[in-house]
C-alpha positions, -999 to 999 in steps of 0.1 A, spaced: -46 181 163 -65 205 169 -100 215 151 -112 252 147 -153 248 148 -183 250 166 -204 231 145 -205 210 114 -225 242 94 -198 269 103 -162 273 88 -139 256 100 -100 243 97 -75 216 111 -41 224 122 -22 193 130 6 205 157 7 231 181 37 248 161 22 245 128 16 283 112 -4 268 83 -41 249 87 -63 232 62 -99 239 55 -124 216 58 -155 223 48 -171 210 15 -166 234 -16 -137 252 6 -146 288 15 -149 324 4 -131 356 10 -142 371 36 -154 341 56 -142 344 95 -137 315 117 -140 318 158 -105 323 164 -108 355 145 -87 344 116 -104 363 84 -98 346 50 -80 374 24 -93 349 -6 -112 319 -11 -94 290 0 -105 253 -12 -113 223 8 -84 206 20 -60 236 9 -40 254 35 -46 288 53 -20 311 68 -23 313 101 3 343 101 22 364 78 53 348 63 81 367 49 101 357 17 122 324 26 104 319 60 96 282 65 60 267 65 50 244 91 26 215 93 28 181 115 57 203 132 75 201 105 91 225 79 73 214 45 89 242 23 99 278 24 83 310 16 86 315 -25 74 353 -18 54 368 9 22 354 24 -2 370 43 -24 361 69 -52 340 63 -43 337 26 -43 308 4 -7 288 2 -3 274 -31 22 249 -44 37 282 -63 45 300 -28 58 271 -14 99 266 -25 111 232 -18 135 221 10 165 198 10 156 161 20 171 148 52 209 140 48 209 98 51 243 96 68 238 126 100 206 105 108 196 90 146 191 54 145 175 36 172 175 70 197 138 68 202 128 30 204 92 29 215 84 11 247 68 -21 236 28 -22 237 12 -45 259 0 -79 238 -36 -77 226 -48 -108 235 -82 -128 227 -82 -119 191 -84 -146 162 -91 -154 123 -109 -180 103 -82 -187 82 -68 -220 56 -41 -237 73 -11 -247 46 18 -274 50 45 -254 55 28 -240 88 17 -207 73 -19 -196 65 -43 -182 38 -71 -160 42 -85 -172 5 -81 -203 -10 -72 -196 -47 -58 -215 -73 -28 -197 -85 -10 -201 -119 21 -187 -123 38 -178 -156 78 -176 -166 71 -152 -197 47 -127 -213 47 -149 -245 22 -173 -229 -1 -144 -210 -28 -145 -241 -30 -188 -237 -37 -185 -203 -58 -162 -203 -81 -181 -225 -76 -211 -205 -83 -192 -167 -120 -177 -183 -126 -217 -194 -112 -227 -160 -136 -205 -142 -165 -212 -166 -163 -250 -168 -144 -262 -135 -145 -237 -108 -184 -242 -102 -176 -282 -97 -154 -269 -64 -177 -246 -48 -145 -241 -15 -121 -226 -37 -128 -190 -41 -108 -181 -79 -85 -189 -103 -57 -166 -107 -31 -162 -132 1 -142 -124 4 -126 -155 33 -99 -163 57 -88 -187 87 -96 -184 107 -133 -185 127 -130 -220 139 -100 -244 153 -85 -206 192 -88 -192 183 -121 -168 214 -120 -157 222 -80 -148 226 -73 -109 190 -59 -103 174 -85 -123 171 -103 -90 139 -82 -77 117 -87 -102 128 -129 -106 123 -123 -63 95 -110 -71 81 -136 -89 94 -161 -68 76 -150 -41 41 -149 -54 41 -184 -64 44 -192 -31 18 -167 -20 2 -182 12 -34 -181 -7 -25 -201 -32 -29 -236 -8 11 -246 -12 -6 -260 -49 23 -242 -72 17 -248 -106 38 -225 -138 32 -225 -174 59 -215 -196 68 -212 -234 98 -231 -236 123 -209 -248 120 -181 -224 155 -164 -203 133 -169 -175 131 -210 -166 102 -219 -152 116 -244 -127 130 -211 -111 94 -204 -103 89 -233 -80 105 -243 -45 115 -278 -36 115 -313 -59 95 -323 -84 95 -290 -107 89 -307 -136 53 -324 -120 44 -286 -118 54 -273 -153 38 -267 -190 53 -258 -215 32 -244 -243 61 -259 -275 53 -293 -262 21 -293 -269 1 -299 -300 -13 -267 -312 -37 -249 -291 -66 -270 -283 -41 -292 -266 -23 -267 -248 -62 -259 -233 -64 -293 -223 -35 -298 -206 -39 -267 -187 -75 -277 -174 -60 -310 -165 -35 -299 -148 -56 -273 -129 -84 -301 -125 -62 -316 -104 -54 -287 -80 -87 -276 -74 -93 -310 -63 -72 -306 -34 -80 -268 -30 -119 -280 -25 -110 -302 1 -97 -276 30 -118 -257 51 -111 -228 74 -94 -230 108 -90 -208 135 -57 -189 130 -40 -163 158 -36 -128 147 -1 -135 143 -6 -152 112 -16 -125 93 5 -101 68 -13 -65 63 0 -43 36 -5 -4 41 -10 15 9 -20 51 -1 -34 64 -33 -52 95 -54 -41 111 -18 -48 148 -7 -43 169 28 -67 148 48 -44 118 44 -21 124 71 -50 142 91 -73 115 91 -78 77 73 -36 75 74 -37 83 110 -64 58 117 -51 31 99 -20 38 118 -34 33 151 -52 -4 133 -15 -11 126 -3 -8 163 -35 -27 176 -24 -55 148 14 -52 155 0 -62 195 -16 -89 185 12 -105 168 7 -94 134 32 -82 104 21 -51 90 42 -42 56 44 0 54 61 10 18 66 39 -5 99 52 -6 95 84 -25 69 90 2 86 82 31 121 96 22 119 135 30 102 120 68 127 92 75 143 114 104 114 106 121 113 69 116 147 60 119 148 64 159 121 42 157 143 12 145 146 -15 169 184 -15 163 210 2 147 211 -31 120 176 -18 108 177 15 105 208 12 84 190 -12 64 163 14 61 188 41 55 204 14 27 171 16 8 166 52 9 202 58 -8 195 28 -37 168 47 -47 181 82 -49 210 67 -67 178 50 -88 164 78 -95 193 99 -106 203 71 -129 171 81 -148 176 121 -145 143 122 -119 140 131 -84 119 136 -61 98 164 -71 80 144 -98 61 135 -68 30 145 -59 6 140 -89 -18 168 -105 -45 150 -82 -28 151 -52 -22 189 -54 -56 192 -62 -63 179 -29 -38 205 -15 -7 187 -11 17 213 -21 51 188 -25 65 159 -15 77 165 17 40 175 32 27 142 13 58 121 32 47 135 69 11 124 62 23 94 48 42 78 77 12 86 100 3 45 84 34 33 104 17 44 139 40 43 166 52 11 167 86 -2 163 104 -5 132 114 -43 135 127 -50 100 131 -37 66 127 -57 31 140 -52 -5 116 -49 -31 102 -85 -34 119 -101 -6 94 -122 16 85 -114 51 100 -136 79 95 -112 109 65 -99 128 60 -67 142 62 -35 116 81 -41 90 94 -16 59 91 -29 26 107 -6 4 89 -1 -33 82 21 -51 52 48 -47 33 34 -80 -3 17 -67 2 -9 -88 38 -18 -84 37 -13 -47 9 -35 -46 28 -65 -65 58 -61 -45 35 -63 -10 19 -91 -25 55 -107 -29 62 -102 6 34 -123 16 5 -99 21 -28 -113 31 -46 -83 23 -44 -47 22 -56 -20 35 -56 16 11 -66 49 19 -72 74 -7 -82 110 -5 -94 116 -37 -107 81 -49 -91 51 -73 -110 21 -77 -83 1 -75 -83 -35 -67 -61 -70 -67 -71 -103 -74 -50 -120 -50 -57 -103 -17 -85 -83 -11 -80 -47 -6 -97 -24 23 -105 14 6 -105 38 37 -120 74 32 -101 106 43 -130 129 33 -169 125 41 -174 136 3 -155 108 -12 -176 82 10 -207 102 0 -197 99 -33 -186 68 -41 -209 45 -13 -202 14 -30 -164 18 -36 -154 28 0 -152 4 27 -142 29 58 -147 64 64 -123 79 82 -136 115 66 -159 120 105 -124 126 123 -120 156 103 -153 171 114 -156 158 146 -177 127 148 -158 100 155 -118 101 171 -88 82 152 -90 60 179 -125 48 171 -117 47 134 -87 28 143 -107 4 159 -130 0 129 -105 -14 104 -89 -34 130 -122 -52 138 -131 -50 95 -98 -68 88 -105 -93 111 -143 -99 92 -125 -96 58 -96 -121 66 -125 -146 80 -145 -143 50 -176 -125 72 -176 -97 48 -165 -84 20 -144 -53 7 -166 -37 -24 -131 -42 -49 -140 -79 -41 -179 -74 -46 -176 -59 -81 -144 -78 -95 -119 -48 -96 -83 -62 -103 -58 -44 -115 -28 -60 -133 3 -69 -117 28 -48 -124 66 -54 -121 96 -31 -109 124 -39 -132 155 -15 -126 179 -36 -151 178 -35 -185 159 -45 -211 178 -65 -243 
């Protein structure tokens, strides 16, 4: 990458590779016609902050490069040092899935990072927690409004009796009846729910309330014996004041055991890190995704499983990840998940170019294919050691592919379902999102953002783009703030003012 400046007042632009004839401006407010940089390159128009320069004349069809990589072709024209909008830009054809290299390009294995620990709750099964929450988990929608009631009463009446447990969360969602249970793809979002009740936060105390009538049983919720010891039903109560009670008692009880555990020091290696991005823009790939890349390879030597995700957004760059695969088993699995959801998305008479949003082409991300390259830069360089279907729980360590969709908020569910301890989200032009059940790490691409919203952003990765700090350094900074967040040293600001967005499902099979 290299960075066209001086200093921090003059103009100045990024171009990512060597090859690239295309570089994005990154000075506050963009620039003006007129404005020359040192290189000699003279802007022909004003060009926007984040929003990409020629760096030569193009003729009509010629391809655009950026990260060494063809992100479109000429729709007319371009001149140099003119501004390339998402109308000159004509999209390419996505990688063909079956001509792909698998397992060509297997990076050498990092030496272990050693010395490196978290204060963490250890659970029965072996696993560990980095909060310890009381989790209720619910089999239908029909029971969402009950609960809800009951959690605010919960937290108002009981949880200031157990000062160790942090919360009291209730897996609320919408789905369980009125949906074909038993249709093929019905299994991700039952695996999905599945999953979270075992959530390594939640202490190993499972606990479901149901209606009683639902497609959805409850007892499917819960692993091992004694399901019934675990369930409510709300038609076996009587009426509403009872159905209160009996879901305080039964919570009572939990919290009980929840109070009594205390943190342990845990290795590294018991920690699951989901990677997200969001409201992203042309810094993305240039600077927080690239940092949080590098955490991801300092975590991945340590021990750690790191969960990368997104397949819209990692579908027109998987040329470049499948050599990465550790075997030829993996990247076909990898390839698998690419092909169910092109097949997904043709079912519903979508594709791919319904991605980026208006946002992210505000923040000069022309199409796809340019959001996909800055995208992966979250996987780093380490191997590809597994890949997960949406839901499916994480059993390996090392970098893993979880495929979901690009959604915040369903990725986030499905991450969650895979085990994630917490997650770590960069975001180039600012969401406030949030989850109840893992805390979530907001990472900066632009110094603006950061100056913007101070108490929403956790880490700034915005200095790589103008010099003051390397992606190595940033890198280094989340690694070190995951650590602190995981221990319960500090706290992300999502966690600090109560920001949790719903969790949200991905259902592919019909609804009845």
């Amino acid at each position: 990458m290299s960075l066209d400046k001086t200093q921090n007042e003059t103009p100045h632009y990024i171009k990512v590779n060597e090859n690239d004839n295309v570089a994005t401006i990154v000075n506050s407010g963009g620039l003006k016609e007129g404005t020359t940089f040192s290189c000699g390159l003279q802007l022909k128009e004003y060009v926007p902050e984040g929003h990409k320069v020629a760096l030569t004349d193009f003729d009509h069809d010629e391809a655009i490069i950026r990260y060494g990589e063809v992100i479109g072709y000429a729709a007319a024209p371009i001149k140099k040092g003119s501004w390339v909008k998402e109308a000159f830009v004509n999209l390419p054809t996505p990688p063909e899935l079956d001509d792909l290299p698998i397992a060509t390009r297997i990076p050498e294995e990092q030496p272990p990072l050693e010395g490196y620990t978290f204060d963490g709750y250890r659970n029965a099964n072996g696993s560990a927690g980095i909060k310890n929450i009381l989790g209720i988990a619910t089999s239908v929608q029909c029971v969402v409004g009950v609960l809800d009631y009951a959690v605010a009463k919960i937290k108002k009446d009981l949880l200031p009796k157990y000062p160790n447990v942090h919360d009291v969360v209730a897996l609320n969602h919408h789905y369980g009846c009125g949906v074909a249970i038993n249709a093929p793809e019905s299994e991700i979002p039952i695996r999905t729910l599945q999953s979270m009740s075992a959530h390594p936060n939640f202490g190993g105390e499972v606990m479901v309330v149901g209606l009683g009538c639902e497609k959805l049983l409850p007892e499917r919720l819960i692993p091992g014996d004694d399901k019934q010891l675990n369930i409510l039903s709300l038609q076996d109560q009587q009426g509403f004041t009872k159905m209160i009670d009996a879901i305080m008692g039964m919570a009572d009880e939990r919290l009980q055991k929840l109070n009594r555990r205390e943190r342990v020091t845990c290795p590294v290696s018991d920690l699951v890190v989901g990677l997200q991005c969001g409201g992203s823009d042309a810094f993305s790939g240039v600077t927080a995704n690239p940092a949080v890349g590098y955490a991801s390879d300092l975590l991945v030597r340590a021990g750690a499983t790191v969960l990368f995700s997104e397949v819209t957004e990692v579908r027109d760059a998987v040329h470049l990840l499948t050599p990465r695969a550790v075997n030829k088993e993996v990247g076909r699995a990898l390839i698998d998940e690419m092909k169910w959801y092109d097949e997904y998305l043709q079912r519903g008479m979508a594709d791919r170019s319904a991605n980026p949003s208006p946002g992210n082409k505000k923040g000069g991300l022309v199409n796809v294919v340019e959001k996909s390259l800055g995208s992966i830069a979250k996987s780093g360089s380490s191997p590809i050691s597994g890949v997960l279907s949406p839901g499916e729980k994480a059993t390996k360590k090392g970098l893993i592919f979880a495929a979901t969709p690009a959604s915040d908020f369903v990725c986030g569910t499905l991450q969650l379902a895979s085990g994630m301890h917490l997650q770590v989200f960069t975001t180039g032009r600012g969401t406030p999102y949030g989850l109840a059940m893992a805390p979530v790490i907001k990472v900066s691409t632009r110094n603006t953002l950061k100056t913007q919203w101070d108490d929403l952003i956790d880490v700034n990765a915005g200095r790589i783009a103008t010099g003051e700090a390397t992606i190595e350094e940033v890198g280094w900074e989340i690694f070190h703030f995951i650590l602190d967040v995981a221990s319960g040293h500090k706290q992300t600001w999502a966690e600090h003012w109560g920001i949790q967005n719903d969790l949200s499902l991905f259902n592919p099979a019909p609804i009845t």
